[in-house]
Every structure is written in structure tokens, then in C-alpha cells.
C-alpha distance (Angstrom), angle and dihedral (degrees) to the residues before:
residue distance angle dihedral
X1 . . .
X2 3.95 . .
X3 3.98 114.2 .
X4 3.80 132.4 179.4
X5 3.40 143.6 -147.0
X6 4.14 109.5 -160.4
X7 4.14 105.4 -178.9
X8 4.22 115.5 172.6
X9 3.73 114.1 -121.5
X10 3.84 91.6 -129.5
X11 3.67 108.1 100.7
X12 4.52 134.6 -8.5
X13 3.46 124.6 -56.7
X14 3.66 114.0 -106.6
X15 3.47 139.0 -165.9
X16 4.09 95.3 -82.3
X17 3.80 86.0 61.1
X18 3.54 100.2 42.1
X19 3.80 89.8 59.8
X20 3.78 89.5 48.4
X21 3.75 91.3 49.0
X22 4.09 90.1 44.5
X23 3.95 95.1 44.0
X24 3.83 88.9 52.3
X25 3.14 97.1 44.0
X26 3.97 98.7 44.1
X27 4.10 88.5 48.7
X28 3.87 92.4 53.9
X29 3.78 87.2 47.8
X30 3.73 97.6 50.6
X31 3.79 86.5 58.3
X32 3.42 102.6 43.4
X33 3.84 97.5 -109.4
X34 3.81 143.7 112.2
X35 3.63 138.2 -58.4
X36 3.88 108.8 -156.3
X37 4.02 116.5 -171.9
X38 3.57 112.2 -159.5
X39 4.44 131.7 -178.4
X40 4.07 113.0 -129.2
X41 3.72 81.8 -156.5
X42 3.91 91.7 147.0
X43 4.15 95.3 116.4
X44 3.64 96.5 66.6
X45 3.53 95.3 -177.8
X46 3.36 84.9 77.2
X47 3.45 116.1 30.0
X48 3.48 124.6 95.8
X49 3.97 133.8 -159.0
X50 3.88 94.3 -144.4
X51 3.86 94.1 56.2
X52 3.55 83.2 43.0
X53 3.98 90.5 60.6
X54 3.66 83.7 41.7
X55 3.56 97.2 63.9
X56 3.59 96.0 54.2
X57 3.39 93.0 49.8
X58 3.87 92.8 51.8
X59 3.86 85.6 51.2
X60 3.68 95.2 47.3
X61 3.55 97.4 54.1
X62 4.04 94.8 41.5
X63 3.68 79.6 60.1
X64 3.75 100.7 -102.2
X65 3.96 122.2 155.7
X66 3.42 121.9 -178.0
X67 3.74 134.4 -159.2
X68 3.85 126.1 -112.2
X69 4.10 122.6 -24.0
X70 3.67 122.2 -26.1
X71 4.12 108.6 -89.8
X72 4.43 98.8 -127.9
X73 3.56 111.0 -166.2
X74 4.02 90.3 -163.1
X75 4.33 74.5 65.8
X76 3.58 92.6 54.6
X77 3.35 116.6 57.2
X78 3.34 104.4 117.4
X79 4.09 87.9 69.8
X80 3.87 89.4 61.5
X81 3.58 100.9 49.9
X82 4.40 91.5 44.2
X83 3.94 81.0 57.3
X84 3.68 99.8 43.2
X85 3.89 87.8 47.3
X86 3.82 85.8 46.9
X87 3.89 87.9 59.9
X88 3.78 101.5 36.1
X89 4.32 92.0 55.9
X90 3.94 83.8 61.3
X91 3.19 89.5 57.6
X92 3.95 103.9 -109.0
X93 3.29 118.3 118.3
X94 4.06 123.6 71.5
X95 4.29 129.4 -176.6
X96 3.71 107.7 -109.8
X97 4.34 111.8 -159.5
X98 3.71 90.4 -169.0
X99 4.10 124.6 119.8
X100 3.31 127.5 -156.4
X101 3.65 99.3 -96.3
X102 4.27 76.3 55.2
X103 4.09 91.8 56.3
X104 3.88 92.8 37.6
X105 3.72 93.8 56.7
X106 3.92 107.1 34.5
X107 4.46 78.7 49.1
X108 3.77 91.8 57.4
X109 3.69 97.0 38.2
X110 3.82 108.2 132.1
X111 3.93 103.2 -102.6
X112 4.12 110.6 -99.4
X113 3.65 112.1 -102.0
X114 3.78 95.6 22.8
X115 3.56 119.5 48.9
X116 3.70 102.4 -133.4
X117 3.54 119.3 123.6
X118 3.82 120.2 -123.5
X119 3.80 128.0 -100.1
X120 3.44 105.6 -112.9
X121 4.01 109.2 -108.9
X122 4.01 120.1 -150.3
X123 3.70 140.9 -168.4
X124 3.51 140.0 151.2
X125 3.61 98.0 -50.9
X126 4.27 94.2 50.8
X127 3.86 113.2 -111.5
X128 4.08 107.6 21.4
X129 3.67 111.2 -113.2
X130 4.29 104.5 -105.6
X131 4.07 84.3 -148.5
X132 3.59 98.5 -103.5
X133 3.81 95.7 164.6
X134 3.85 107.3 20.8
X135 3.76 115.9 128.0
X136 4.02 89.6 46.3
X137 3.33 113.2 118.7
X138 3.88 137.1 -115.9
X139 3.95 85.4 -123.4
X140 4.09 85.5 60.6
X141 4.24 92.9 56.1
X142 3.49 118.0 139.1
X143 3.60 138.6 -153.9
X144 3.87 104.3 -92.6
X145 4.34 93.3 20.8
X146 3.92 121.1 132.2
X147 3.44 119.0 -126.4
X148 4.20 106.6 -118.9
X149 4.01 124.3 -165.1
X150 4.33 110.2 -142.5
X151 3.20 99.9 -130.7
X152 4.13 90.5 -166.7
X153 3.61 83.6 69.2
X154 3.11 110.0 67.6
X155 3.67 107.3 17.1
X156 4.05 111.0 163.8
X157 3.93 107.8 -103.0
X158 4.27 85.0 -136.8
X159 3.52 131.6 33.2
X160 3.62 118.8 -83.8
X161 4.09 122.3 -125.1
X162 3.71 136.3 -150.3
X163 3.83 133.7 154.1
X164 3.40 136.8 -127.5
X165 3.63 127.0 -145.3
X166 3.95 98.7 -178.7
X167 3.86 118.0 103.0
X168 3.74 94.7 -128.7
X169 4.15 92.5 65.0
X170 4.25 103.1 3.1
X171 3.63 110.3 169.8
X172 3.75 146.3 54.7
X173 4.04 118.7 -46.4
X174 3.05 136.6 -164.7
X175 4.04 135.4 -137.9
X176 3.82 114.8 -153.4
X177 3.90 132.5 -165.2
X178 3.95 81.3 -123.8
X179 3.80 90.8 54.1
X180 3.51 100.3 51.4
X181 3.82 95.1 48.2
X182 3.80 95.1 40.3
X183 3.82 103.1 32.8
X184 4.23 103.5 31.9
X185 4.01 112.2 17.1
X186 3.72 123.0 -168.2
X187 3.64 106.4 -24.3
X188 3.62 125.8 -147.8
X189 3.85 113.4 -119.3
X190 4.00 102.0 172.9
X191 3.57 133.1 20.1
X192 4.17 119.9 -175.7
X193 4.38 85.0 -100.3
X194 3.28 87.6 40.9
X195 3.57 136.2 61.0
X196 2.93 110.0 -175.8
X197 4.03 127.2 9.8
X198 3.86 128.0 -122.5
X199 4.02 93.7 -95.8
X200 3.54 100.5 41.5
X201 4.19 101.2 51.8
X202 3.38 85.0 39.1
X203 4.19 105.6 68.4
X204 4.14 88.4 29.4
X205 4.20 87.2 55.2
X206 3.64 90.1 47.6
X207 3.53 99.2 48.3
X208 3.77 93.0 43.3
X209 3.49 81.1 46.4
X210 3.66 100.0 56.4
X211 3.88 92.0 -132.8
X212 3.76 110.9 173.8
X213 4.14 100.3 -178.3
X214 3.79 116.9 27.6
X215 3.42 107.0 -154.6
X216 4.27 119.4 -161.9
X217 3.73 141.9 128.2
X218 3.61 117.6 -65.2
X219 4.07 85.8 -112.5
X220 3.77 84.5 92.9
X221 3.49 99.3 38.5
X222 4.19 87.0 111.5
X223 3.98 93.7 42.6
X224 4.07 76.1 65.3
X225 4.10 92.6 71.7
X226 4.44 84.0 55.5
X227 3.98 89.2 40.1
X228 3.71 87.9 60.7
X229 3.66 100.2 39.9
X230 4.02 86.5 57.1
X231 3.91 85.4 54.9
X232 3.51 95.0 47.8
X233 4.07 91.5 54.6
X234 4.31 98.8 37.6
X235 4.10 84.7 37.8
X236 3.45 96.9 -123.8
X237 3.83 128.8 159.5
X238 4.19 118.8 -87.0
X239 4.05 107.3 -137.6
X240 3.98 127.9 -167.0
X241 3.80 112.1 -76.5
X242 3.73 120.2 -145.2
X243 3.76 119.5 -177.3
X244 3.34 113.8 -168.6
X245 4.01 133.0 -161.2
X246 4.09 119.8 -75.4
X247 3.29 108.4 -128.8
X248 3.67 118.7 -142.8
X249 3.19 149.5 -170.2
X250 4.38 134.3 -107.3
X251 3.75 88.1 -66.3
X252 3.69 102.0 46.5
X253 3.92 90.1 -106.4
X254 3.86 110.5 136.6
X255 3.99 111.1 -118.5
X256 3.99 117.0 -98.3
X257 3.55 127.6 -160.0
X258 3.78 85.5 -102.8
X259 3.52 90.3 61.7
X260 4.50 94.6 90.1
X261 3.86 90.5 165.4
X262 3.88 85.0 76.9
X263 3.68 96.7 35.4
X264 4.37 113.6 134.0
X265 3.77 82.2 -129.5
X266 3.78 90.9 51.3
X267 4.10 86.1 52.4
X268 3.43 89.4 50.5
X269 3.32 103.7 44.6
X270 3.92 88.7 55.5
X271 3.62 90.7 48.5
X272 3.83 113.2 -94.6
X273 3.87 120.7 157.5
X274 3.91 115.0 -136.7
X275 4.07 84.5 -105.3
X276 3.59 81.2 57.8
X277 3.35 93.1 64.7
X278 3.30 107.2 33.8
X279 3.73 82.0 66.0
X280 3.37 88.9 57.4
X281 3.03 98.3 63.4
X282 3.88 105.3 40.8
X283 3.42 99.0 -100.5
């Protein structure tokens, strides 16, 4: 078993990600395996090298080791761009010009012929892209575009699998041409700050990475049906998925990096053991 623990250096860690980083590490104990800890530095806008050394020094003193070098994605860019050349010389990726304001009006347009205005869809991404600019060609990018993948391109010919070891969703699902078009839409993969989006570095680190079990909160338990998609089209392996509980905070909202009151450095500051707060945090 290989696990991983993938904070961004752009605020504390807090109690949500000490769980995360606990939980994985704990699992790949209990079966004798690895616990790898790796930086989703990729926006550099917003990362920062001192909450970077922060981090580790949260983990150290909670009592996390991890295996081997820290895995930077700000080191590995040249991974993201093979794959997203991989998947624009078949033809399937397209620039897309539009904002948000864009996607949020075209998707709750009033539907032609009968006035109504649409539901508004979501999936991983937020609001589902209504395809505004697919069809354009690469050739037509602009300065400023995100890069899109067409989905209706490359849709698998059979269901796709992958199984879930968390208790919220345990078992074996299944990813359907109909769910990708109706539940996720075109998903951006690159943007010009951006190399590389969330869902795209994501699948190539952990298949570079040899991750077995990917342990995170259950908030991206439906990003998981787009993760395996993107393995399906750049052939990449499908590891165990566990998605653990959010914790939150008195009024059920899940803890943000904003959120300093339940920073580990807070808790340490005001004298908290590691036991303390592993307690904390149900563990």
C-alpha cells in the first residue's frame, strides 16, 4: 500500500488536514506500506515557501514521517504539459475565452423555444460548462483562453470502474458516458496561470507516484468519476479511493485554511500535545 498526503503551501494546516494527513498515514502503516507527502504547489501565485516549511513542521511534530523526498508539483511540470499534448494531438482539447460571468449566464439562459430558464447543473468544477466555445480550435488560442477537454470525443465505449473504500460511498462505482456529459461537462485542464488544473496533475502525480489508496475528504468524492475518466483516456493506472469524513466546525461548515482559530500552530501555540489533537479530531 502507498498513500499520500498532498497539502497546498498557501495558508496553515488545520485540523481537516491533519486528519487527512493522520488517516493516510495510519492506513499505510497498518499494512506495512508507504506514506508519501507531496506539495500541490502548481498555482504559484499563491503558494508560498514559508507555509511550505510550515507544513512540515506541523507534520513533524504531530508525529508524521514520510517516505522518500517530497513530490513538488511546481518541479513537475514537464509531466503535465507531455499529457496535455498527449490529449490535444487526438484532437480533444479546445481554448475556451469565456469567464465565469460567461458560463453562469449562457447556463441559466431560458431554454430556446420555451422560455424557462435552466436548472443550474453542477459538478466538480461548480457550474458545468454549457459548451460555449467547443469546436474552436487549438490553432484559434488566445492570450488569456483556458484549455477545455471534449468530453463527446472521447467518451469510453464501456463503463469505467473504481472502488471506494470510505464508509460514506464503500463499494464499486461506476462512470458512465451519460455521467460525464450530464454530471461534469468539459473540464478545464490548463489555464495561462495555471498549468495544469486540480484534476489533471492530480491522476498523472498519482500514477507516477505509484499511489495504491488515495486517501481525502469525501468533498471530492464526485471529482473521483472525472479523475477516472482522465485515466481511462492517458491509460493510466485506477488506485483505491478512500474518502474520509470533513470535519467541521460548530456550524457544520468544514474548516478552510482561513479558518486560524483551528490552525495546528494555533493548538500548539496554546499548548496541545499531538494526542491532544488527535483527539480532536476523532482519531
Amino acid at each position: 500500500m502507498i498513500t499520500r498526503f498532498a497539502p497546498s503551501p498557501t495558508g496553515p494546516l488545520h485540523l481537516g488536514h491533519a486528519f487527512s494527513a493522520l488517516k493516510a498515514q495510519d492506513m499505510a502503516a497498518e499494512a506495512q506500506g508507504q506514506f508519501l507527502l507531496r506539495m500541490d504547489d502548481i498555482d504559484a501565485s499563491r503558494a508560498r515557501p514559508e507555509w511550505d516549511a510550515q507544513i512540515q513542521d506541523d507534520l513533524r511534530w504531530l508525529g508524521v514521517t514520510w517516505h522518500g523526498r517530497i513530490w513538488r508539483q511546481s518541479a513537475k511540470l514537464a509531466l503535465y504539459q507531455s499529457a496535455l499534448h498527449r490529449l490535444s494531438v487526438r484532437g480533444l482539447l479546445y481554448p475556451c475565452s469565456c469567464s465565469r460571468r460567461d458560463i453562469e449566464a449562457a447556463a441559466s439562459a431560458p431554454q430556446e423555444g420555451d422560455g424557462i430558464a435552466a436548472k443550474p447543473r453542477f459538478g466538480p468544477d461548480g457550474r458545468i460548462y454549457p459548451g460555449t466555445c467547443r469546436g474552436r480550435p487549438m490553432a484559434s488560442q488566445l492570450p488569456g483562453d483556458a484549455i477545455r477537454l471534449d468530453l463527446s470525443k472521447a467518451l469510453p465505449p464501456e463503463p469505467l470502474a473504481f472502488t471506494e473504500t470510505g464508509p460514506a460511498h464503500a463499494g464499486r462505482h461506476i462512470v458512465t458516458a451519460k455521467h460525464l456529459l450530464e454530471q461534469i461537462g468539459d473540464p478545464v485542464l490548463a489555464r495561462p496561470n495555471l498549468p495544469a488544473s486540480y484534476h489533471l496533475s492530480v491522476v498523472i502525480d498519482d500514477a507516477t507516484q505509484r499511489v495504491s489508496d488515495v486517501v481525502r475528504g469525501e468533498d471530492l468524492f464526485e471529482a473521483t468519476f472525472l479523475h477516472r475518466y482522465l485515466q481511462y483516456l492517458l491509460s493510466l493506472p485506477t488506485p483505491r479511493y478512500h474518502h474520509h469524513r470533513l470535519i467541521r466546525d460548530e456550524d457544520g461548515k468544514r474548516l478552510a485554511k482561513r479558518d486560524d482559530a483551528r490552525a495546528i500552530a494555533t493548538y500548539r501555540a496554546d499548548g496541545a500535545s499531538p494526542a491532544d489533537v488527535r483527539e480532536m479530531a476523532g482519531l
